[in-house]
C-alpha positions in Angstrom: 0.0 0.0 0.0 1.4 3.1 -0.5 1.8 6.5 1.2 -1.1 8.4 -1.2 -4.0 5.1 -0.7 -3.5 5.3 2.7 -4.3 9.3 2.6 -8.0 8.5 1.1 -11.7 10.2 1.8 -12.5 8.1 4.5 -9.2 8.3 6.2 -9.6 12.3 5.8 -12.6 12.2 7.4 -11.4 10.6 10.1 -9.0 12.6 10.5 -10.8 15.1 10.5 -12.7 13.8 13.4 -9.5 13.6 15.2 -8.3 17.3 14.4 -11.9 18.5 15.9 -11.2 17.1 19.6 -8.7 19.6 20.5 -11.2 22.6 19.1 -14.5 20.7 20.8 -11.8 20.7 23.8 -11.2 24.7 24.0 -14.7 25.6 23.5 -15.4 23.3 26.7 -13.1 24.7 28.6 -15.4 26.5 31.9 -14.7 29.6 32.8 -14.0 31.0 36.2 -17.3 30.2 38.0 -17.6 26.7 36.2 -20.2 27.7 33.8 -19.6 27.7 29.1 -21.3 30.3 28.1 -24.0 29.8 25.6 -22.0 30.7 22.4 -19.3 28.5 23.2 -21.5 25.7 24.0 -23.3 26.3 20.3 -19.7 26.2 18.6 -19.0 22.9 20.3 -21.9 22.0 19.7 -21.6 22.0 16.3 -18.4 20.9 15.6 -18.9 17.7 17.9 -21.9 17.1 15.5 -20.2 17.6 12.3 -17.8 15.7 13.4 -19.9 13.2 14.6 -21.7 12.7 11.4 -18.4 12.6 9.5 -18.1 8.6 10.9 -21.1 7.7 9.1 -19.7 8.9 6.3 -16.3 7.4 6.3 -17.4 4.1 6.8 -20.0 4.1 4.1 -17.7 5.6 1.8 -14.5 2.9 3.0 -17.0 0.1 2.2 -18.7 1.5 -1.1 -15.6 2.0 -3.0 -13.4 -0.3 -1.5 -11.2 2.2 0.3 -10.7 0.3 3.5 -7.2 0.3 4.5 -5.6 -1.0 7.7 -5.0 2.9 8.7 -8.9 3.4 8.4 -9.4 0.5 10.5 -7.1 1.6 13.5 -7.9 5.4 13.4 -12.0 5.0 13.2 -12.6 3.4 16.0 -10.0 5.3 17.9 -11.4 8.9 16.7 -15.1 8.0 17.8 -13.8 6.5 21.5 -11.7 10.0 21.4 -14.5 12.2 20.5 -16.8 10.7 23.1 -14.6 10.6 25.7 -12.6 13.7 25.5 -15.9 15.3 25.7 -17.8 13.8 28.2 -14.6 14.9 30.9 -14.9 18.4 29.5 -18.3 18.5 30.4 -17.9 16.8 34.3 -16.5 20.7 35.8 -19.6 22.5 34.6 -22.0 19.3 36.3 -23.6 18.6 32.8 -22.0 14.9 32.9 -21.6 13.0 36.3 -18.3 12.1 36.5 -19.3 8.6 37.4 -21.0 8.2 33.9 -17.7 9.4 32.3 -15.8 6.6 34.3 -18.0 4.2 33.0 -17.6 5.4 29.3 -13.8 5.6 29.4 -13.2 2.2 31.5 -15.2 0.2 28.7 -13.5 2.1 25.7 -10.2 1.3 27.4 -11.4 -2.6 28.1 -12.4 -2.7 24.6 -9.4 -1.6 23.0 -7.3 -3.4 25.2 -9.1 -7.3 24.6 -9.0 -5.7 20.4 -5.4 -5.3 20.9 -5.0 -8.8 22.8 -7.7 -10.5 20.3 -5.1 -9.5 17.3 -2.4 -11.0 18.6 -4.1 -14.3 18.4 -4.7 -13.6 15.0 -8.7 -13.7 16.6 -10.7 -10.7 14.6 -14.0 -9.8 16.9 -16.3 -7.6 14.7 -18.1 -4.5 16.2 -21.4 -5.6 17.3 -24.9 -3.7 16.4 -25.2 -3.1 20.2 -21.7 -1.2 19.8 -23.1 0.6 17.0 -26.4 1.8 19.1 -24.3 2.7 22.0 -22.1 4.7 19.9 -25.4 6.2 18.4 -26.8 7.2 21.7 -23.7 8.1 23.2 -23.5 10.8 20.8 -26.9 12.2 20.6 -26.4 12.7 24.9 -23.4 14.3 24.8 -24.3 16.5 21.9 -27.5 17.2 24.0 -25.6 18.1 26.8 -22.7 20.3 25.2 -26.0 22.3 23.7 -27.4 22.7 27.4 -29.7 26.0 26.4 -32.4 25.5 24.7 -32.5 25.9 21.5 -34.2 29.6 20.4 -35.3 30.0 23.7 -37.9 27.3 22.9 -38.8 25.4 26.8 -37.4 22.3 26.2 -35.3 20.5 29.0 -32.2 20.1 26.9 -29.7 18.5 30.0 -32.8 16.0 30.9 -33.4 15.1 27.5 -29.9 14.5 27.5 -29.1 13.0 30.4 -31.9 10.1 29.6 -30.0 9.8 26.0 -26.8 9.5 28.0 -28.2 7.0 30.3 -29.6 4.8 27.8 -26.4 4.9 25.7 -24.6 3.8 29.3 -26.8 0.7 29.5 -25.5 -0.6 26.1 -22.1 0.5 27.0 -21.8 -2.1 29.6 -24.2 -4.6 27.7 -21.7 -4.1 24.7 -18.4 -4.0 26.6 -19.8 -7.6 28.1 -21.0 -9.0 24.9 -17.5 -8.1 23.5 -15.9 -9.8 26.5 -18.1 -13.1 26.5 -17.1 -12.9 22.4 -13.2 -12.4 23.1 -13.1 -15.3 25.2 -15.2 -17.9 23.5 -13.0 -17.0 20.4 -10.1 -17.7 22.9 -11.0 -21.2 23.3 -12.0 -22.2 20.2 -8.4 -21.5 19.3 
């Protein structure tokens, strides 16, 4: 493979996903008395979203044209844990994430890539389940709920409930999906 097909749209995009952390990052940061002000929170908002979005594209655009590469496969996965996570701790000082739910997030992600990284070494490939895929679903929609926090257009809706409830449905498949991947690990273990 060379240099230029590893450097392809879906890798870009990925990327790309990658190069938004630090900015969704900033933005996050609270100021003195712990709050984000609304305008930050918007631009964050935004970008976390676009960049969100960008992962269904790369992997429908990877598959369509036959663009997968072994970069793609490393960096995907890594960019959406990476988003996710990087975001939920920014969003623990100002009390829109409870840290405990972040724990739980980041502990999985890190037990997840750790049996990944343990399964290739075997030579044992364990695909993503659709239970990861929902999780990584609702995971975003809650913490893109909760960088928002204002209501949209002053319009009363309870943006941090509605996404706390995404966020605690997301954390439900989290640990159902980090246990399925677990169970599948080691039955792939002993059928070696």
């Amino acid at each position: 493979m060379t240099g230029g097909s590893r450097l392809n749209l879906p890798n870009v995009l990925t990327l790309a996903r990658i190069v938004a952390i630090p900015a969704v990052v900033v933005l996050l940061l609270p100021d003195a008395d712990r709050s984000i002000p609304p305008n930050r929170s918007l631009a964050a908002f935004l970008i976390f979203v676009s960049a969100a979005v960008t992962d269904l594209f790369d992997g429908y655009i990877a598959r369509r044209y036959h663009l997968i590469t072994d970069l793609g496969k490393l960096l995907d996965p890594l960019a959406d844990k990476l988003l996710v996570c990087a975001a939920m701790i920014m969003l623990i000082p100002p009390a829109r994430v409870p840290a405990w739910m972040a724990v739980i997030v980041v502990a999985r992600e890190i037990g997840v890539t750790a049996l990944r990284g343990m399964a290739s070494t075997e030579g044992v490939v364990i695909a993503a389940s659709t239970l990861g895929k929902w999780k990584t679903l609702l995971l975003n929609i809650g913490v893109a709920t909760l960088i928002l926090h204002y209501p949209p257009f002053g319009l009363p809706i309870p943006v941090h409930t509605l996404g706390i409830g995404v966020l605690s449905a997301g954390l439900v498949l989290t640990t159902w999906s980090g246990l399925d991947y677990f169970f599948r690990f080691v039955g792939e273990l002993f059928k070696h």
